[in-house]
Biopython code that builds the backbone (N, CA, C, O; Angstrom):
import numpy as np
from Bio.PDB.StructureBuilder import StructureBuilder

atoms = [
    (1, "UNK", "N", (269.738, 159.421, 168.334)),
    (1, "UNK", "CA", (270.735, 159.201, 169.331)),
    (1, "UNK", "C", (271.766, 158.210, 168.787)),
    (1, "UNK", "O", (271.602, 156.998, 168.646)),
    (2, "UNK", "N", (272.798, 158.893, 168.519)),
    (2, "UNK", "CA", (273.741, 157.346, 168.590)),
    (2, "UNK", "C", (274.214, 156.400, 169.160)),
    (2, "UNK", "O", (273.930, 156.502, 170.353)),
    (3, "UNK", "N", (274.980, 155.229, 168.900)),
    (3, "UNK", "CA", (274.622, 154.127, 169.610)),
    (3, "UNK", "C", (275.841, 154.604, 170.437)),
    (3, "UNK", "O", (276.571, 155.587, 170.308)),
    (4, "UNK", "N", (275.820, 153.494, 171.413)),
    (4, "UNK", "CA", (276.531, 153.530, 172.817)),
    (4, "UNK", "C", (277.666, 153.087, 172.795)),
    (4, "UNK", "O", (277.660, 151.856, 172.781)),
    (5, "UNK", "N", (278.769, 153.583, 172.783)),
    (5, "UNK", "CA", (280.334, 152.828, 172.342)),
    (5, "UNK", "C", (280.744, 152.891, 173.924)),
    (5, "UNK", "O", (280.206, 153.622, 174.757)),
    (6, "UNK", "N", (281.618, 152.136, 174.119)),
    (6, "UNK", "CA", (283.095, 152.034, 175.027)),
    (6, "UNK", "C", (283.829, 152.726, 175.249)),
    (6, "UNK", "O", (284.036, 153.661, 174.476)),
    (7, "UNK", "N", (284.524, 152.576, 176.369)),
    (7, "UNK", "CA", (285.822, 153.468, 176.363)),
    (7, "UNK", "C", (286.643, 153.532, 174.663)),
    (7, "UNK", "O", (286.988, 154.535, 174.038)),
    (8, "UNK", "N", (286.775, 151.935, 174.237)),
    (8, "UNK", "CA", (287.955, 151.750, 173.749)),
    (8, "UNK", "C", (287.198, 151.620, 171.563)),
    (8, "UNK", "O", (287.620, 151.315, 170.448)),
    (9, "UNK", "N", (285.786, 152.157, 172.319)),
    (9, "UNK", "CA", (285.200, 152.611, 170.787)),
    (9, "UNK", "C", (284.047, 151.706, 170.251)),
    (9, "UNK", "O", (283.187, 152.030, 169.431)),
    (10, "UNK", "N", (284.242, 150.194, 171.043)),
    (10, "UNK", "CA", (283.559, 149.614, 170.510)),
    (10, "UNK", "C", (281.748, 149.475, 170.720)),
    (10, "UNK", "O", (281.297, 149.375, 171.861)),
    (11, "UNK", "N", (281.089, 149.480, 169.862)),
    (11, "UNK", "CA", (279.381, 149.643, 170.196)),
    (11, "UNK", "C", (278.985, 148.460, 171.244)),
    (11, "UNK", "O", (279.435, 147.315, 171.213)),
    (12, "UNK", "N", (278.311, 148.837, 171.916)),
    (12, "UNK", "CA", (277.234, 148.029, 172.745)),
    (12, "UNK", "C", (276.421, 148.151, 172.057)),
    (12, "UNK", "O", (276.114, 149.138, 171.388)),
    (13, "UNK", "N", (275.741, 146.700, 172.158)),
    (13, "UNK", "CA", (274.383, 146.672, 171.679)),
    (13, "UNK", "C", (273.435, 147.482, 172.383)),
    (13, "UNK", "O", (273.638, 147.826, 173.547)),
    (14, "UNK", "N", (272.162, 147.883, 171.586)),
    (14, "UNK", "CA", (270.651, 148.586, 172.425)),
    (14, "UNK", "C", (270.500, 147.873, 173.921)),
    (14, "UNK", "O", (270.412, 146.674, 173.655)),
    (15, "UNK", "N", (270.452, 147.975, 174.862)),
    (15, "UNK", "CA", (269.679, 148.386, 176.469)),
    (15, "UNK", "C", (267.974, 147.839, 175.873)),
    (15, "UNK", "O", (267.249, 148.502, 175.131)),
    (16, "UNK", "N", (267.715, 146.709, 176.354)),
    (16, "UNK", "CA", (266.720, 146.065, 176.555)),
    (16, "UNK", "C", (265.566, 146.798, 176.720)),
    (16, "UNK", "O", (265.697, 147.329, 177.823)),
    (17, "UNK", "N", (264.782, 147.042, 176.367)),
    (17, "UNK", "CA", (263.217, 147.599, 176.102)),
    (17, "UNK", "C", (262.639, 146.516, 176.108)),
    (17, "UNK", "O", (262.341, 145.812, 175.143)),
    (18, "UNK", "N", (262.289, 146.183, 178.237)),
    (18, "UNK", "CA", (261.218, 145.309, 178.147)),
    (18, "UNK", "C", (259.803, 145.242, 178.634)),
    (18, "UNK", "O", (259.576, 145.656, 179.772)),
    (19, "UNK", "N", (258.735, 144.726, 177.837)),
    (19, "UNK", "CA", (257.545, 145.122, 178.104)),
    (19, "UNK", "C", (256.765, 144.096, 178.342)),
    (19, "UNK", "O", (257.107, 143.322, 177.448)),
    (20, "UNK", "N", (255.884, 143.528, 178.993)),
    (20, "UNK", "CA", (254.478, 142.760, 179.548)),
    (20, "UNK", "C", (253.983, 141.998, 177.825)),
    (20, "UNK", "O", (253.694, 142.678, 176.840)),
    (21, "UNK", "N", (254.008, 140.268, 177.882)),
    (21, "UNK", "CA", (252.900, 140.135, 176.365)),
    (21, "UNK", "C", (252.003, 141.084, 175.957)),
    (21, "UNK", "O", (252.124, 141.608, 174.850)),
    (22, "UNK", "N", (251.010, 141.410, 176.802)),
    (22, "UNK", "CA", (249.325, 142.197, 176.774)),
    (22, "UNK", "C", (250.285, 143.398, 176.418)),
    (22, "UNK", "O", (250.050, 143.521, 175.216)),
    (23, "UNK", "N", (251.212, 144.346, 176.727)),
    (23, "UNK", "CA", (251.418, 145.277, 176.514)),
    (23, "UNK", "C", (252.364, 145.908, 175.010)),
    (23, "UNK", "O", (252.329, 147.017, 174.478)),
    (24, "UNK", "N", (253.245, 144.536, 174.629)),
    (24, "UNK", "CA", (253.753, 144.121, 173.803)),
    (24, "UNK", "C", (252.718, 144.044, 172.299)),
    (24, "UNK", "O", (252.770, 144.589, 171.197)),
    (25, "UNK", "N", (251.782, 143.035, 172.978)),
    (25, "UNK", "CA", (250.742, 142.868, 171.656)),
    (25, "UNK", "C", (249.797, 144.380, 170.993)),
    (25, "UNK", "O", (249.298, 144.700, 169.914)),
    (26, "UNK", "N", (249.933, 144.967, 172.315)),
    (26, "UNK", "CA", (248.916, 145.988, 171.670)),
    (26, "UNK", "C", (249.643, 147.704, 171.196)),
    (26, "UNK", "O", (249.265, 148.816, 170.828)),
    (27, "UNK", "N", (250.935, 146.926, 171.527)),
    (27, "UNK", "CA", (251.872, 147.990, 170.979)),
    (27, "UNK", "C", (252.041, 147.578, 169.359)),
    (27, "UNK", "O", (251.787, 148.295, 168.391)),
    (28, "UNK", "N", (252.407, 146.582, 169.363)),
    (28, "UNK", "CA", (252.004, 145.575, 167.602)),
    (28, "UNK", "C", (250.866, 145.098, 167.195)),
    (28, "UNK", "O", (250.977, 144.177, 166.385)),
    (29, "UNK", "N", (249.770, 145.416, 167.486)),
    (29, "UNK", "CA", (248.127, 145.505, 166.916)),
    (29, "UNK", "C", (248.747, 144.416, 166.811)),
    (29, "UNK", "O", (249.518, 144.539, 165.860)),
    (30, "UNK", "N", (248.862, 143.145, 167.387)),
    (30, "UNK", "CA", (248.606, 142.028, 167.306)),
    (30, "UNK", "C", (248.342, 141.495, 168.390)),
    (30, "UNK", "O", (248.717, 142.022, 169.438)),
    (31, "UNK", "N", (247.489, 140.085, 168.373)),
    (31, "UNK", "CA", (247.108, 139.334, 170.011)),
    (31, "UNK", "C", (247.942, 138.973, 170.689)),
    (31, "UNK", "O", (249.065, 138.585, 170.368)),
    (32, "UNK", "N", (247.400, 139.078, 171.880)),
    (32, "UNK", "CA", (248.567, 138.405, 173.066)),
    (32, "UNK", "C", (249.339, 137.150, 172.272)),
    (32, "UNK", "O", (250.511, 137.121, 171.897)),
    (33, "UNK", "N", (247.998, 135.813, 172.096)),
    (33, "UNK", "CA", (248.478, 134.698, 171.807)),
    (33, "UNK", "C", (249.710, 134.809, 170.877)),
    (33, "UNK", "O", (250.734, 134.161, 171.092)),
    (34, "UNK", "N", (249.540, 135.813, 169.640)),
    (34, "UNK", "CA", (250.293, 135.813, 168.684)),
    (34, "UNK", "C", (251.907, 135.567, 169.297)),
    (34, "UNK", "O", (252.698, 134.627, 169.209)),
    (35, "UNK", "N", (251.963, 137.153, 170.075)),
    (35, "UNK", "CA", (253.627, 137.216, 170.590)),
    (35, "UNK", "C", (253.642, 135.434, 171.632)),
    (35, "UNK", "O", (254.659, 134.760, 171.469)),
    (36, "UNK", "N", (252.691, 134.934, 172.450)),
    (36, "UNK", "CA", (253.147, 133.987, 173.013)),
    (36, "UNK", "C", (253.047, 132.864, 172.080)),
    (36, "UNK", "O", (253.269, 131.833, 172.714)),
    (37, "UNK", "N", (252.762, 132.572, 170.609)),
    (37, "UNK", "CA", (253.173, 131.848, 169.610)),
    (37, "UNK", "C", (254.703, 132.520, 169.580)),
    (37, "UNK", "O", (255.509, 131.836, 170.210)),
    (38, "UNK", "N", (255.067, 133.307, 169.183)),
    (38, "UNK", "CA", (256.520, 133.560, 168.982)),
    (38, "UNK", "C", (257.282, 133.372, 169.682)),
    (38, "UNK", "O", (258.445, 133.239, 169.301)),
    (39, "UNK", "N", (256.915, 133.281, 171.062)),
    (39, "UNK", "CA", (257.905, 132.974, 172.081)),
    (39, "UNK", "C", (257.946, 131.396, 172.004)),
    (39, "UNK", "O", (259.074, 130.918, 172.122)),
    (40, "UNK", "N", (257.140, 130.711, 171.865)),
    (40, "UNK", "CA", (257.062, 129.182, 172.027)),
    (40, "UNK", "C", (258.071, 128.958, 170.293)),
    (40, "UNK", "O", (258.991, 128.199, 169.989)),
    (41, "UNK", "N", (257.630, 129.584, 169.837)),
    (41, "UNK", "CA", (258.056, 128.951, 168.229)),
    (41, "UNK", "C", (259.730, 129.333, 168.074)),
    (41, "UNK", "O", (260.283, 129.074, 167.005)),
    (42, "UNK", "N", (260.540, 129.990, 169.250)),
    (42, "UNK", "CA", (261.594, 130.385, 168.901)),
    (42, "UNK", "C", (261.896, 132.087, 168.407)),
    (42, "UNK", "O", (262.954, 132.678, 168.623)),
    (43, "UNK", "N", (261.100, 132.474, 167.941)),
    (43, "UNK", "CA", (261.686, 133.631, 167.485)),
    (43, "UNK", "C", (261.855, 134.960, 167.851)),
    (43, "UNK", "O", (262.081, 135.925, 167.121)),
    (44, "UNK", "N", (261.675, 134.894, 169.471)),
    (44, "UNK", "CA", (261.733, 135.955, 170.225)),
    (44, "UNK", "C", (261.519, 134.937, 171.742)),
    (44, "UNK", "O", (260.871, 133.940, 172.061)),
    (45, "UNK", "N", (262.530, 135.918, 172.411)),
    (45, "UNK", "CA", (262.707, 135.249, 173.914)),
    (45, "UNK", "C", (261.241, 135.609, 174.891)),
    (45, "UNK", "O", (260.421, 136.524, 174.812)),
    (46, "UNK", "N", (261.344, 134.627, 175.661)),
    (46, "UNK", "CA", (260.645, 135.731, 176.621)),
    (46, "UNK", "C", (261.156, 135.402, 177.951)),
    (46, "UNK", "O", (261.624, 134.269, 178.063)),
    (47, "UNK", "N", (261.165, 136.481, 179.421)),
    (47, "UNK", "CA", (262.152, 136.417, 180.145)),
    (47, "UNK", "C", (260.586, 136.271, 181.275)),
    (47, "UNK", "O", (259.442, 136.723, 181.227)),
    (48, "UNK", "N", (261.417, 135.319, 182.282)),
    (48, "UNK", "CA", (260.251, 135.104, 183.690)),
    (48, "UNK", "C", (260.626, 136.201, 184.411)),
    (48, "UNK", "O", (261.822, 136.431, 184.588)),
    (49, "UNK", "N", (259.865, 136.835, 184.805)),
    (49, "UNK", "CA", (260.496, 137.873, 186.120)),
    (49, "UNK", "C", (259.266, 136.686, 187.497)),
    (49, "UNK", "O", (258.110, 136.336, 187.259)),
    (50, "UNK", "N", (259.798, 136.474, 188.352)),
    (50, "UNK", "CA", (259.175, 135.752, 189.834)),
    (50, "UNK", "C", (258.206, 134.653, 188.971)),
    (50, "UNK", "O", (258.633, 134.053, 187.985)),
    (51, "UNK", "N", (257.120, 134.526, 189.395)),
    (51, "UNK", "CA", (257.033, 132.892, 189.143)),
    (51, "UNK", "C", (255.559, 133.085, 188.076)),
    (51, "UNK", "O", (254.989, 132.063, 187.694)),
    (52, "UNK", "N", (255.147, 134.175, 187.751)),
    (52, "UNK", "CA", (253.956, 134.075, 186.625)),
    (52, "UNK", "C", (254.447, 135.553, 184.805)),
    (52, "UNK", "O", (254.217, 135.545, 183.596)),
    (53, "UNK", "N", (254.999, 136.283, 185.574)),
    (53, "UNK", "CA", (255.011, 137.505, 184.513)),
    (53, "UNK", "C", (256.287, 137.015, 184.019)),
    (53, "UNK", "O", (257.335, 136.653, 184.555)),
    (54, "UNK", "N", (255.796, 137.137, 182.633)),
    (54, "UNK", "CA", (257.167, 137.304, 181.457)),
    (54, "UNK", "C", (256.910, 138.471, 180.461)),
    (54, "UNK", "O", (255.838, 138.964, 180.110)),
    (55, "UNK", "N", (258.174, 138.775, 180.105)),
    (55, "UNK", "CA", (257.914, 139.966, 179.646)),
    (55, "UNK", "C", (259.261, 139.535, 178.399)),
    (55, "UNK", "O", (260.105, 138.640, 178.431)),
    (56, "UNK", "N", (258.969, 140.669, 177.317)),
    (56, "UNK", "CA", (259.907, 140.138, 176.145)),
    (56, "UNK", "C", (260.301, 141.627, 175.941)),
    (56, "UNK", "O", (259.967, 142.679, 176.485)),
    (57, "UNK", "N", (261.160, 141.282, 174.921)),
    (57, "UNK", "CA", (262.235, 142.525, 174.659)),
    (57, "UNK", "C", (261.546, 143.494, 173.399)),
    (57, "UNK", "O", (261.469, 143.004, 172.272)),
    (58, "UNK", "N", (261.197, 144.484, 173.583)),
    (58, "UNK", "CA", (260.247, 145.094, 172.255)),
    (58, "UNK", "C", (261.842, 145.013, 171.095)),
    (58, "UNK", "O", (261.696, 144.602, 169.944)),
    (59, "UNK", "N", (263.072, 145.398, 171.541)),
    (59, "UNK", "CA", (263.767, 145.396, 170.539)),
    (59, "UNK", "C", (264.422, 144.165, 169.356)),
    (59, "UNK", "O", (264.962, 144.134, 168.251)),
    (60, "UNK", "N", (263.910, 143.148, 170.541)),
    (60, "UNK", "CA", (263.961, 141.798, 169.774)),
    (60, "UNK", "C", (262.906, 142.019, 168.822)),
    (60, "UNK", "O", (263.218, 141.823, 167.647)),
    (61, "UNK", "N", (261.704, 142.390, 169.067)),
    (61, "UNK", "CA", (260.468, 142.016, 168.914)),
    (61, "UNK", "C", (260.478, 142.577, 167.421)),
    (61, "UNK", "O", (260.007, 141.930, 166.485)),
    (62, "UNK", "N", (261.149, 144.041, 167.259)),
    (62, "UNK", "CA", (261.328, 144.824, 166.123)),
    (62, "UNK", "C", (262.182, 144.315, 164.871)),
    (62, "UNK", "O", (261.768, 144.347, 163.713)),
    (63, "UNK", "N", (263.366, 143.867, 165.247)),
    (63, "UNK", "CA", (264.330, 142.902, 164.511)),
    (63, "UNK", "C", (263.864, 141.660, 164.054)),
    (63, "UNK", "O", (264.299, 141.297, 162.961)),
    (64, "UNK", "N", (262.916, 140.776, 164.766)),
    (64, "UNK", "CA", (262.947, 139.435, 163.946)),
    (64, "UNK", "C", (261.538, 139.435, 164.262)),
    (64, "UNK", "O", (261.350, 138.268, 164.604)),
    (65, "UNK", "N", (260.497, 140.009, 164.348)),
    (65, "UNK", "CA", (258.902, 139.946, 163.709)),
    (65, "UNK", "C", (258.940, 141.043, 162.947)),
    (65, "UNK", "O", (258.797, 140.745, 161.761)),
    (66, "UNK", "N", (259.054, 142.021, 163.108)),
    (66, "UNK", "CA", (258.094, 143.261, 162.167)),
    (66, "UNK", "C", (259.258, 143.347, 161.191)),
    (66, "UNK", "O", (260.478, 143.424, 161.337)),
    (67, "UNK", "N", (258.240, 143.296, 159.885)),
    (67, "UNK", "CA", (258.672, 143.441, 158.457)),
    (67, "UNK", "C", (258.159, 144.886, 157.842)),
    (67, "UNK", "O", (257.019, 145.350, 157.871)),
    (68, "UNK", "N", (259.208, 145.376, 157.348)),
    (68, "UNK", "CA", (258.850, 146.054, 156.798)),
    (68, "UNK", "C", (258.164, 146.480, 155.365)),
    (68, "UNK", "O", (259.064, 146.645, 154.541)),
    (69, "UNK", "N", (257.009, 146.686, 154.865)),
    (69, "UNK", "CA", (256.379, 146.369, 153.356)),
    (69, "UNK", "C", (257.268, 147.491, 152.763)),
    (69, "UNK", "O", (257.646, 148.428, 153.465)),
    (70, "UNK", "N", (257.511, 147.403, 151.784)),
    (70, "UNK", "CA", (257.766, 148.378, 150.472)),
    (70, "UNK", "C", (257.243, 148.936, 149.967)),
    (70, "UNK", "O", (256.295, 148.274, 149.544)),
    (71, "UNK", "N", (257.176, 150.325, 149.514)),
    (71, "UNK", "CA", (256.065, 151.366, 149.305)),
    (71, "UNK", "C", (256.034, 150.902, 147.288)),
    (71, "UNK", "O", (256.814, 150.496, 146.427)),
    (72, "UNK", "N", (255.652, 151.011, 147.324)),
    (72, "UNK", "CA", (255.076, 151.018, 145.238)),
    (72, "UNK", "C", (256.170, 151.478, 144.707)),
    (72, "UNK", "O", (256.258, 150.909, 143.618)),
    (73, "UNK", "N", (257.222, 152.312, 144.871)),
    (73, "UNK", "CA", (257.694, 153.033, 144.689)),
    (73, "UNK", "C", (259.558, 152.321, 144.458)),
    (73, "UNK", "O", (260.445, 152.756, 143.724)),
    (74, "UNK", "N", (259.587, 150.840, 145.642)),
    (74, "UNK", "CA", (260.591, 150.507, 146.236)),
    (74, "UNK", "C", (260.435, 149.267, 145.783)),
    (74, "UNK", "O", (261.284, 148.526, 146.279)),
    (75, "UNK", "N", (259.319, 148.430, 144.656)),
    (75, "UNK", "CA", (259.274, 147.192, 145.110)),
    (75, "UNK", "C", (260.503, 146.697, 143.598)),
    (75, "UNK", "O", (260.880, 147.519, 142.763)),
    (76, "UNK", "N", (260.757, 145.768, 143.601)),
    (76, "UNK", "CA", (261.740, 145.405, 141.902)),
    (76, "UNK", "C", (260.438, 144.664, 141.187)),
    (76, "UNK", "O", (259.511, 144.006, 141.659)),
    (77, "UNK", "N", (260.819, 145.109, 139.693)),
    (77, "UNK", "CA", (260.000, 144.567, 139.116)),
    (77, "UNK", "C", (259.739, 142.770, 139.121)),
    (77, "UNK", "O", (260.642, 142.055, 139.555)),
    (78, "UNK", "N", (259.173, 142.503, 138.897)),
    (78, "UNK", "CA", (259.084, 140.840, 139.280)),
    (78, "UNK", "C", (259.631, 139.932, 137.479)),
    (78, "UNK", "O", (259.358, 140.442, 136.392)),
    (79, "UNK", "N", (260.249, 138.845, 137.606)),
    (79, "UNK", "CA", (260.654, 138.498, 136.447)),
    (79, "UNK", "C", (259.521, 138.390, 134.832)),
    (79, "UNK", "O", (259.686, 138.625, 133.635)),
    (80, "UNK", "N", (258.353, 137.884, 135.737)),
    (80, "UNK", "CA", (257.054, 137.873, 134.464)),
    (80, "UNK", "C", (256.851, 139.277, 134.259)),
    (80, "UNK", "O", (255.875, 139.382, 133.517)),
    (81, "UNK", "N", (257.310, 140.422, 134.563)),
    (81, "UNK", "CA", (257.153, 141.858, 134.162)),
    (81, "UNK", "C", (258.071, 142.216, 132.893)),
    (81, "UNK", "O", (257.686, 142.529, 131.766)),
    (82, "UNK", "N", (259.236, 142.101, 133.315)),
    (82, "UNK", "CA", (260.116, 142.147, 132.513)),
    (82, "UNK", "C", (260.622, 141.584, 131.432)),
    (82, "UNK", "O", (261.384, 142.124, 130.631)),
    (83, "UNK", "N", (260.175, 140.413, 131.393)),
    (83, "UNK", "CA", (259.938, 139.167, 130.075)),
    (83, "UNK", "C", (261.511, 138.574, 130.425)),
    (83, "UNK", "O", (262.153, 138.167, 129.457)),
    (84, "UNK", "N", (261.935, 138.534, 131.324)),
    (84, "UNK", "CA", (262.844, 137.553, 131.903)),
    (84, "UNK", "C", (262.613, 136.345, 132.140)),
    (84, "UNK", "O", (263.487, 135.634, 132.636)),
]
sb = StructureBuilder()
sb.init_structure("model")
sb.init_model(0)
sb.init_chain("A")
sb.init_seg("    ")
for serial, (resi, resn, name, xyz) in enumerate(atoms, 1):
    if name == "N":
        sb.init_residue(resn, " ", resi, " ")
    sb.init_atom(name, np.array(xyz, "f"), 0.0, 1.0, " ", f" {name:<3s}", serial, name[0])
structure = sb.get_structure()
């Protein structure tokens, strides 16, 4: 799908994809605590909805936690390889 432009052309950012910690974590095989370490540590928001549930943005969540590894195929050789 392409992204969402304006009348006048310019992109909007992605439309918020937001989901529950517990639901968040087990969408990223990782623990609750983990994503609520990330929220405390800065690197992903998390939003109060009424006075106990917060819920965070999976698209944040994709952009500044999940890394992507490099297949064997993609990695650069490292300088002690090359005799650099």
């Amino acid at each position: 799908m392409p992204p969402r432009t304006s009348a006048n052309g310019a992109a909007h950012p992605p439309r918020p994809r937001y989901a529950s910690i517990p639901a968040a974590a087990e969408m990223y095989d990782v623990d609750y605590k983990t994503v609520r370490r990330w929220i405390a540590s800065g690197l992903i928001h998390g939003y109060r909805i009424g006075d106990r549930l917060i819920k965070v943005d999976l698209n944040e969540i994709e952009a500044k936690a999940v890394q992507v590894v490099p297949s064997a195929g993609e990695r650069k050789p490292s300088p002690a390889r090359t005799g650099r």
